[in-house]
C-alpha positions in Angstrom: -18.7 16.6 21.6 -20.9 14.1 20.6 -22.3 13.5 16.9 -26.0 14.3 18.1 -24.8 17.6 17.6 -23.4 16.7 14.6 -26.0 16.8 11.9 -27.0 20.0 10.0 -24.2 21.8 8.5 -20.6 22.1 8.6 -17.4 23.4 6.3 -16.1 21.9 4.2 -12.7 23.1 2.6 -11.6 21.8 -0.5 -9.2 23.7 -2.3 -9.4 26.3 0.0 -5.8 27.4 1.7 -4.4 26.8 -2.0 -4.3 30.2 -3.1 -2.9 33.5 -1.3 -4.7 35.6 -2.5 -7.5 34.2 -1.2 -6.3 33.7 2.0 -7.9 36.5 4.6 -11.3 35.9 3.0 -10.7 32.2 3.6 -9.7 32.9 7.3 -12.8 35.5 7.5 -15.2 32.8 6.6 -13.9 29.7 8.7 -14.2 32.8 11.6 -17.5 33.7 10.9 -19.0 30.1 10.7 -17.4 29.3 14.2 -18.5 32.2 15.5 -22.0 31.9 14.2 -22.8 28.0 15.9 -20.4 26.0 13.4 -19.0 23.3 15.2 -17.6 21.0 12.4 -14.4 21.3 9.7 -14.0 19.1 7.2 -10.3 18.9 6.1 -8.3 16.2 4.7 -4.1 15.6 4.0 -5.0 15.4 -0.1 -6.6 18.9 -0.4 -3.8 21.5 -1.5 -1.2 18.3 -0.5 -1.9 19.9 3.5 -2.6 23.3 2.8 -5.9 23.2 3.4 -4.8 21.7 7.4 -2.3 24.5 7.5 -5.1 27.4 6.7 -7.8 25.8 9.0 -4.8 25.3 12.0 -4.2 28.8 11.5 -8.2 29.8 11.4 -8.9 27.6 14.7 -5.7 30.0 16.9 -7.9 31.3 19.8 -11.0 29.3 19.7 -11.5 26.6 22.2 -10.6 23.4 20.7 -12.7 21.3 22.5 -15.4 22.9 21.0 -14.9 22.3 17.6 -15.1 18.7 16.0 -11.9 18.6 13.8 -12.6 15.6 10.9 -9.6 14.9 8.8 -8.3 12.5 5.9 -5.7 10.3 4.5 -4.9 8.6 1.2 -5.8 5.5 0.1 -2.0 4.3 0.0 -1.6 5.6 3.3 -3.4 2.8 4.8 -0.7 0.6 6.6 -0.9 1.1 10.6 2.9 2.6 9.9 2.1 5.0 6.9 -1.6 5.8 8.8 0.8 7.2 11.9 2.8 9.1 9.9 -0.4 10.9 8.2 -1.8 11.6 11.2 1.3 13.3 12.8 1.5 15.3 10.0 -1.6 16.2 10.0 -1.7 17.2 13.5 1.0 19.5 13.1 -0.6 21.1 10.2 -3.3 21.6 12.2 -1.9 23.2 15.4 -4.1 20.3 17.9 -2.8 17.0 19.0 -5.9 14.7 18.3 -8.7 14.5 15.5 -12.5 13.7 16.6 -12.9 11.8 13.7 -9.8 10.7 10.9 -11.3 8.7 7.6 -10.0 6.6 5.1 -10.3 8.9 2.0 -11.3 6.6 -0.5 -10.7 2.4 -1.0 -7.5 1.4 -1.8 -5.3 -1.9 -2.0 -4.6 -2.3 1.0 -6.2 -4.8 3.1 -9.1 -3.4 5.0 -8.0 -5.6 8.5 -4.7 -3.5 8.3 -6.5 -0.1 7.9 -9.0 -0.5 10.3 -6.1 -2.3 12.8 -4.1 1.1 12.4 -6.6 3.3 13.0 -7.8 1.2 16.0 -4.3 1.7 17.7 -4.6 5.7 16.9 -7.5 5.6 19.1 -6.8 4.2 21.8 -4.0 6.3 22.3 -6.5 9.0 22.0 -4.7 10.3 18.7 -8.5 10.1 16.9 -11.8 9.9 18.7 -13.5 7.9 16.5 -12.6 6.5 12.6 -14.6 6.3 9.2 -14.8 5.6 5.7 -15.4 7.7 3.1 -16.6 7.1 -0.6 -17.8 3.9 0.5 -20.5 2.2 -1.3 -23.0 -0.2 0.2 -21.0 -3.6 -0.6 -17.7 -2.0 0.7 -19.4 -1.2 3.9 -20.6 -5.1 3.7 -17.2 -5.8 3.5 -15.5 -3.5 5.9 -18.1 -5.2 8.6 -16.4 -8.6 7.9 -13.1 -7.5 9.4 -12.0 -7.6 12.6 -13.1 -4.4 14.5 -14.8 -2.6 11.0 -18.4 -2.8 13.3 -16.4 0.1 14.9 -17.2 2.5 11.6 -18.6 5.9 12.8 -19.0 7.5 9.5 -19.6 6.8 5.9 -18.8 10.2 4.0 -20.0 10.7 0.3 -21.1 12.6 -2.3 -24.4 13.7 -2.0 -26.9 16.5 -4.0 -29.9 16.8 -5.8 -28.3 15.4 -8.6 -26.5 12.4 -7.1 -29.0 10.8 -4.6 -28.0 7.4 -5.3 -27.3 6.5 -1.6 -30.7 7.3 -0.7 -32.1 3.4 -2.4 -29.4 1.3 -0.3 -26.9 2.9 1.3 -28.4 5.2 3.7 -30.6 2.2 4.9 -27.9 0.0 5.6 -26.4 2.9 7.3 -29.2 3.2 9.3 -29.5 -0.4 10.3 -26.0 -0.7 11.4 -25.9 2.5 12.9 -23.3 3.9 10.9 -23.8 7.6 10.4 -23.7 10.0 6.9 -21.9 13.0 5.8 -22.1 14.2 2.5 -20.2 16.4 0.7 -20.9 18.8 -2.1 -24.5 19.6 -1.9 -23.7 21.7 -4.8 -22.2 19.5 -6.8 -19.2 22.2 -7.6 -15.9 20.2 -6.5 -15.1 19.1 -10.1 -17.0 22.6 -11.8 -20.2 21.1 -12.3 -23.2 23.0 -11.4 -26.4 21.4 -10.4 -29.2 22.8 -13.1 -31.7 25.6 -12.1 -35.3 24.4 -12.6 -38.2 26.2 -12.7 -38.9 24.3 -9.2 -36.2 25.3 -8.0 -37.1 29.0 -8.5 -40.3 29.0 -7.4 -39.6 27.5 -4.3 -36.8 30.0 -3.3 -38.8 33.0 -4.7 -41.2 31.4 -1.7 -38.8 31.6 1.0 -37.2 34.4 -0.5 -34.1 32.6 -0.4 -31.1 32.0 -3.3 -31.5 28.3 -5.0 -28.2 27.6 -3.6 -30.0 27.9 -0.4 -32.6 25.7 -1.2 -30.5 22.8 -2.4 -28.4 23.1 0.7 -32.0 23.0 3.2 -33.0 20.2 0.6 -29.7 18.1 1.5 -30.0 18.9 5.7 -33.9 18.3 5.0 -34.0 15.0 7.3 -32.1 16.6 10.1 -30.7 13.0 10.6 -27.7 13.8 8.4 -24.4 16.4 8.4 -23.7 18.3 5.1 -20.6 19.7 4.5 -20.4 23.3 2.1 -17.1 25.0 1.3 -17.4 28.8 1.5 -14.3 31.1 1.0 -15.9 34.1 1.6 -18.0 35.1 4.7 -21.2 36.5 2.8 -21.1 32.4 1.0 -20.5 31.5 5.4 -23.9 33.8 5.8 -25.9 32.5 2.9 -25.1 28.8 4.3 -26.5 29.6 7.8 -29.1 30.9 7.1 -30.5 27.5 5.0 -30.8 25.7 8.2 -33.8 28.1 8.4 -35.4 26.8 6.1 -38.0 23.8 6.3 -39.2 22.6 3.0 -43.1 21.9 2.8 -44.1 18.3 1.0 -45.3 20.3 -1.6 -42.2 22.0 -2.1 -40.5 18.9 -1.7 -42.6 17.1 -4.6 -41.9 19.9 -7.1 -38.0 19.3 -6.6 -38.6 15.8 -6.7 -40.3 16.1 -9.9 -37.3 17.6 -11.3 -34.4 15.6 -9.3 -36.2 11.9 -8.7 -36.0 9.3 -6.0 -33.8 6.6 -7.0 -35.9 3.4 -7.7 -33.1 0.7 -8.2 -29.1 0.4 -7.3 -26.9 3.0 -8.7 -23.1 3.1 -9.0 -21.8 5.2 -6.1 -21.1 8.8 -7.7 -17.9 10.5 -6.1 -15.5 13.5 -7.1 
């Protein structure tokens, strides 16, 4: 599967698996999006320390895996070419499938970039990953990342991105652009840490227009250029349903101005927001 089909939406699934109680609707929901043209999950070896692999392995039984583009995780202090193996093994076997399409560096760490990017070159070419990425990466340690041997090869940058944090839009998305290394972003409503994004009078308006939920609207605001892939957690099936249907949405310029109004373009370098 190639990444030109990967912009738009796809699941995310932090701190879901984590709880038992919540586990059918979690199941019902990951079914629900693959069965209703979601290609992509978003999973990683921090979230529930695996159990978020073990619940999406579970949710993927049945479904051809060749047609789902599996993204995955690993520490910061898993990034040796030995301790990167081990992840990945693990990972697989949480997951049930015996490659990833794409496998990221969670966040930066201490260890040398050369060694990361070494290890993860190996993985790949014995087709363990398809491809390799960063992920709350800012513009200088994409700079630096390019410096090392093979670190041109980056597929992915994935951060934080919403209508409250769209710091990446004044350097980093440019330089990503440039070197033709692509975006995800992650949390379009800013909830991984609790935080809500606030509800304008905008905001309103323009989903009382396209009698939508404002939820809705900030997701179509984040998938807007069509150029990017935006990753949204839902643990139930009607969340699943509410995120499909905002890739129907097209926001007008007008619409676009009044949420700009409210969440403005960045006009200098800011500090790369993660959570």
């Amino acid at each position: 599967m190639s990444f030109a089909k990967l912009t738009g939406l796809g699941i995310g699934t932090w701190n879901i698996g984590e709880d038992p109680k919540k586990k059918n609707d979690e199941i019902a929901a990951l079914h629900y999006g693959l069965d209703n043209g979601i290609n992509v999950i978003d999973t990683a070896e921090m979230y529930g320390e695996g159990k978020s692999e073990k619940l999406v392995g579970e949710a993927m039984k049945g479904y051809d895996r060749s047609k789902i583009y599996l993204i995955s995780k690993f520490y910061p202090y898993h990034a040796t070419p030995e301790l990167e193996r081990k992840s990945l093994e693990a990972s697989l076997k949480r997951l049930g499938t015996d490659y990833l399409d794409l496998y990221l560096l969670h966040w930066r760490g201490n260890h040398r970039l050369s060694d990361t990017v070494r290890g993860l070159q190996t993985l790949q070419k014995e087709g363990l990953i398809r491809k390799w990425g960063v992920s709350n990466f800012d513009t200088p340690d994409m700079k630096e990342l390019f410096t090392v041997p093979g670190g041109k090869e980056c597929f992915v940058n994935e951060d934080l991105y919403n209508l409250d944090h769209r710091g990446v839009e004044y350097d980093l998305f440019p330089w990503q652009q440039k070197h033709g290394v692509r975006f995800i972003g992650y949390s379009p409503f800013n909830s991984g840490n609790g935080d809500s994004i606030r509800v304008t009078q905008n905001l309103k308006v323009v989903a009382r227009d396209h009698g939508a939920t404002v939820h809705q609207i900030m997701l179509a605001w984040a998938m807007r250029s069509g150029r990017i892939l935006i990753l949204s957690k839902a643990g139930k099936v009607s969340h699943m349903k509410d995120n499909i249907a905002a890739q129907d949405i097209k926001l007008t310029e007008d619409e676009l101005r009044l949420i700009n109004a409210d969440f403005p373009q960045p006009t200098e370098k800011q500090s790369l927001d993660t959570i």
